[in-house]
Backbone as CSV, one residue per row, in Angstrom:
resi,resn,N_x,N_y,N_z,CA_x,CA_y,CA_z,C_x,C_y,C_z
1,UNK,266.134,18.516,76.894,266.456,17.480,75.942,265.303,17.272,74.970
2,UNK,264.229,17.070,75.366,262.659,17.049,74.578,262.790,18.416,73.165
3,UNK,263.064,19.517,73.641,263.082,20.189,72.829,264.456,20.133,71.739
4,UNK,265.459,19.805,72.171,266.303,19.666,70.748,266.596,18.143,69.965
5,UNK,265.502,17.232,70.721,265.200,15.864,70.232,264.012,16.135,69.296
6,UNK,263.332,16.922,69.463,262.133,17.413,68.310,263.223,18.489,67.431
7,UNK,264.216,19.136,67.568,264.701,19.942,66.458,265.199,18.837,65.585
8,UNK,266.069,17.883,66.564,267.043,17.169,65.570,265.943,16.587,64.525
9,UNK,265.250,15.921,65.368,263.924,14.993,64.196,263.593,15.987,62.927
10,UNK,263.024,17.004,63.195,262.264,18.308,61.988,263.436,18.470,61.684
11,UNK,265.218,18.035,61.898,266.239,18.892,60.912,266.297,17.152,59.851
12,UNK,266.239,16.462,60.850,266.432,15.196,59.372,265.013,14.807,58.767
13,UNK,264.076,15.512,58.981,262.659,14.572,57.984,262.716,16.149,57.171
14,UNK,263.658,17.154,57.632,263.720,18.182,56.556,264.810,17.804,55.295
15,UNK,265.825,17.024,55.945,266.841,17.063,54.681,266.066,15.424,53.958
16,UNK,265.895,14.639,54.801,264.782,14.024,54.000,264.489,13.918,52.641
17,UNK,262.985,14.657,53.344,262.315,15.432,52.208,262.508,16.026,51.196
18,UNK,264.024,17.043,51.463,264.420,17.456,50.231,265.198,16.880,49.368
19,UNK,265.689,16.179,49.620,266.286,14.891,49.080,265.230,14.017,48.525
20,UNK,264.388,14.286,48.660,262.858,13.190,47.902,262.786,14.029,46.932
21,UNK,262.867,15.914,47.166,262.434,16.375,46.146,261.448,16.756,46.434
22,UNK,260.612,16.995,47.276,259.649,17.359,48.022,258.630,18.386,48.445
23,UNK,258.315,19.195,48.440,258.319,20.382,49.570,256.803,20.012,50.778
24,UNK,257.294,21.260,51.540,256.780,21.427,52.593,254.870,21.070,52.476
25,UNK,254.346,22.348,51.523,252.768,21.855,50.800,253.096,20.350,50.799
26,UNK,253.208,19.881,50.333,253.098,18.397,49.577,253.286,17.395,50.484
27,UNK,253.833,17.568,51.647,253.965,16.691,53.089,253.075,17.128,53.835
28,UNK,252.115,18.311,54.123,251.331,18.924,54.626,249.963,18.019,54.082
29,UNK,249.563,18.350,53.010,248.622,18.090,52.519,248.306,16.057,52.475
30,UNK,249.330,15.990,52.202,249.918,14.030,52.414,249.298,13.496,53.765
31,UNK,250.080,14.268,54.656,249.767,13.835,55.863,248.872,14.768,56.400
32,UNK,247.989,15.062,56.049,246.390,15.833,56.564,247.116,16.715,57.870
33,UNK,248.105,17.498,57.438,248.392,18.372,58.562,248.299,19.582,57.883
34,UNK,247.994,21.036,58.828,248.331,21.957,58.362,249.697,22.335,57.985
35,UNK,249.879,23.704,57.229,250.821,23.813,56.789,251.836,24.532,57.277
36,UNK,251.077,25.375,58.366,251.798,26.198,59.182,252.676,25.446,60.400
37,UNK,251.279,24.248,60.777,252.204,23.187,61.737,253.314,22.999,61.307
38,UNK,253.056,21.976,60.182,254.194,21.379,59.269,255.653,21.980,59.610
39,UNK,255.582,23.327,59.545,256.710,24.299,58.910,257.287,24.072,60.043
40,UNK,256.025,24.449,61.625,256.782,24.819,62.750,257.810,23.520,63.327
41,UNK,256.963,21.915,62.907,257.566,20.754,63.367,258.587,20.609,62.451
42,UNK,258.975,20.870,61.705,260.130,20.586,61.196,260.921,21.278,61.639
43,UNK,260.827,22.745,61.762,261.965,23.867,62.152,261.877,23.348,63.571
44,UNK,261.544,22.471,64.394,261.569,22.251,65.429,260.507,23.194,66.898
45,UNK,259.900,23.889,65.977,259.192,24.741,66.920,258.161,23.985,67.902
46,UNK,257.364,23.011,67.235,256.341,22.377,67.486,256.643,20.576,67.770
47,UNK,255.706,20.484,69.073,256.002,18.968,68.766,255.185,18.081,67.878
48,UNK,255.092,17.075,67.835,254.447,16.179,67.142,253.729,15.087,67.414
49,UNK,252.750,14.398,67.099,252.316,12.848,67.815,253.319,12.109,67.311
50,UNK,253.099,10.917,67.699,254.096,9.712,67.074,253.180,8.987,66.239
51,UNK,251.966,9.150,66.131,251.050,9.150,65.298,250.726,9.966,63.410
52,UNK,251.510,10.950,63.743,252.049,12.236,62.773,253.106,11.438,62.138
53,UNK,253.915,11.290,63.314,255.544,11.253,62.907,255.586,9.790,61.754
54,UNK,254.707,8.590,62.463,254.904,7.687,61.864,253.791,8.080,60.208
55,UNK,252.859,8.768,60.400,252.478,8.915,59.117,253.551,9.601,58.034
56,UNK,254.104,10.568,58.874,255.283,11.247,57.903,256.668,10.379,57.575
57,UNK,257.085,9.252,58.074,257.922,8.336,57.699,257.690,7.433,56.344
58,UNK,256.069,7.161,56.731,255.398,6.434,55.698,255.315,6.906,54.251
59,UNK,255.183,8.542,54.376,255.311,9.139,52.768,256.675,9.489,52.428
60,UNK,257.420,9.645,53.413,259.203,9.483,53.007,259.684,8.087,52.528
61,UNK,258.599,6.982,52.829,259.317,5.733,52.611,260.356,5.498,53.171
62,UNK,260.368,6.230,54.818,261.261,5.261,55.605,260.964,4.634,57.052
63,UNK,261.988,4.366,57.641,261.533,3.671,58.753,261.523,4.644,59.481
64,UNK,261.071,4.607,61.055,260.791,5.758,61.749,262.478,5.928,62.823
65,UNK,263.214,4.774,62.874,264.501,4.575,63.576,265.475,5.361,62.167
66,UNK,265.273,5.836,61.165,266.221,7.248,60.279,265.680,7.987,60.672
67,UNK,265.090,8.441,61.363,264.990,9.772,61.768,265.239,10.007,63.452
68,UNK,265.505,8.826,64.278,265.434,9.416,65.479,267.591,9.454,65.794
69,UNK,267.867,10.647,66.364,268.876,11.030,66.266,269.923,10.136,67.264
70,UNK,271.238,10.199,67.095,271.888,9.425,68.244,271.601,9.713,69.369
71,UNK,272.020,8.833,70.429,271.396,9.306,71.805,272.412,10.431,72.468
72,UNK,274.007,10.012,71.578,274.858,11.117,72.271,274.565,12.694,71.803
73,UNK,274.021,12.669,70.908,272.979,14.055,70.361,272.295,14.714,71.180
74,UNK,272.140,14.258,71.842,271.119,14.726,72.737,271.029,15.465,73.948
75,UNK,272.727,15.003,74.367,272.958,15.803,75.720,273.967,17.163,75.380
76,UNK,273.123,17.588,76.671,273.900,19.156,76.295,275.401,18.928,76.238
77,UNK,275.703,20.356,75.424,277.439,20.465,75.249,277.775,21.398,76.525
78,UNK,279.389,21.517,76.708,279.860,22.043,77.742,279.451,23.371,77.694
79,UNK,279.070,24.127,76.541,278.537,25.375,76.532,277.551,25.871,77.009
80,UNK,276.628,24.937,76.496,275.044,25.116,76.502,274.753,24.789,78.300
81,UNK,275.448,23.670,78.991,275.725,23.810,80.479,276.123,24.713,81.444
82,UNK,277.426,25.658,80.588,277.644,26.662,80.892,276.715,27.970,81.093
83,UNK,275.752,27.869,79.662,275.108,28.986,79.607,273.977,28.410,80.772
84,UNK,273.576,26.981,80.793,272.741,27.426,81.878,273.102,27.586,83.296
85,UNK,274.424,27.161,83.693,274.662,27.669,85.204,274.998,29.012,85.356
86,UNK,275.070,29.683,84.036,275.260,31.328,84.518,273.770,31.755,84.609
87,UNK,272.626,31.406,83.850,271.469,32.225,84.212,270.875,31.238,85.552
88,UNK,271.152,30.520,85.977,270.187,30.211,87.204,271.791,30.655,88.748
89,UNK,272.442,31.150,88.367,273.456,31.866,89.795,272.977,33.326,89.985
């Protein structure tokens, strides 16, 4: 769950952002992060502080509750359950 609760977050402070008009440099450099991080926390690769996160809300000009995803988001689908009771049998 941790890991597609950090995708969902990096998929909405991505549409966000582009919706500000934005790019990636320019939130990097804003929020004194690298740029490679940047890329990976948004694409969800990487996690984040909540320390980060709330600095990166602050240059979106929003609150930090638009970006955290529904809670029913979060749990796996019947698939993704599926796929994991076939690799651990």
């Amino acid at each position: 769950m941790k890991d597609k609760l950090m995708t969902l977050i990096g998929k909405r402070i991505k549409e966000i952002r582009q919706l500000k008009g934005l790019t990636q440099e320019q939130m990097a450099l804003e929020a004194s992060l690298d740029l490679s991080y940047y890329n990976h926390f948004e694409n969800g690769k990487k996690n984040i502080s909540i320390k980060n996160l709330l600095i990166i809300t602050k240059i979106l000009d929003i609150e930090i509750f638009e970006i955290i995803p529904p809670k029913k988001d979060l749990f796996l689908s019947k698939d993704e359950k599926n796929s994991i009771e076939i690799l651990l049998n």
